[in-house]
Phi, psi and omega in degrees: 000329171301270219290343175272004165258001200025054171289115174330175166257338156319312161314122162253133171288091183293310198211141175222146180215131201282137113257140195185178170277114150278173168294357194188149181260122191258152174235114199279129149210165192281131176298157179257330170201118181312355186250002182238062205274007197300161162253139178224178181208165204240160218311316187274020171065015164269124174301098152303113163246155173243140182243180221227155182270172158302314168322323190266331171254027173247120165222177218114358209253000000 
């Protein structure tokens, strides 16, 4: 990244951050049954992903 950026080499590279458009429109949704994690996508070509709520991975909560 230094050199395609032409950066010293003294400088250290802390952070980079992607910018960009997406390629697809993705939908987070909470899961409904933990044994069923699949990702899938609907008549209209939304990437379905399912996430786990917080409650459900902190625990003591």
């Amino acid at each position: 990244l230094h050199s395609k950026l032409h950066l010293p080499e003294e400088l250290d590279i802390l952070l980079v951050v992607a910018l960009g458009k997406p390629a697809e429109k993705v939908m987070i949704d909470e899961v409904s049954d933990p044994d069923d994690m699949e990702y899938w996508r609907d008549e209209d070509d939304v990437h379905h992903v399912p996430k786990r709520s917080l409650d459900d991975l902190i625990i003591g909560s």
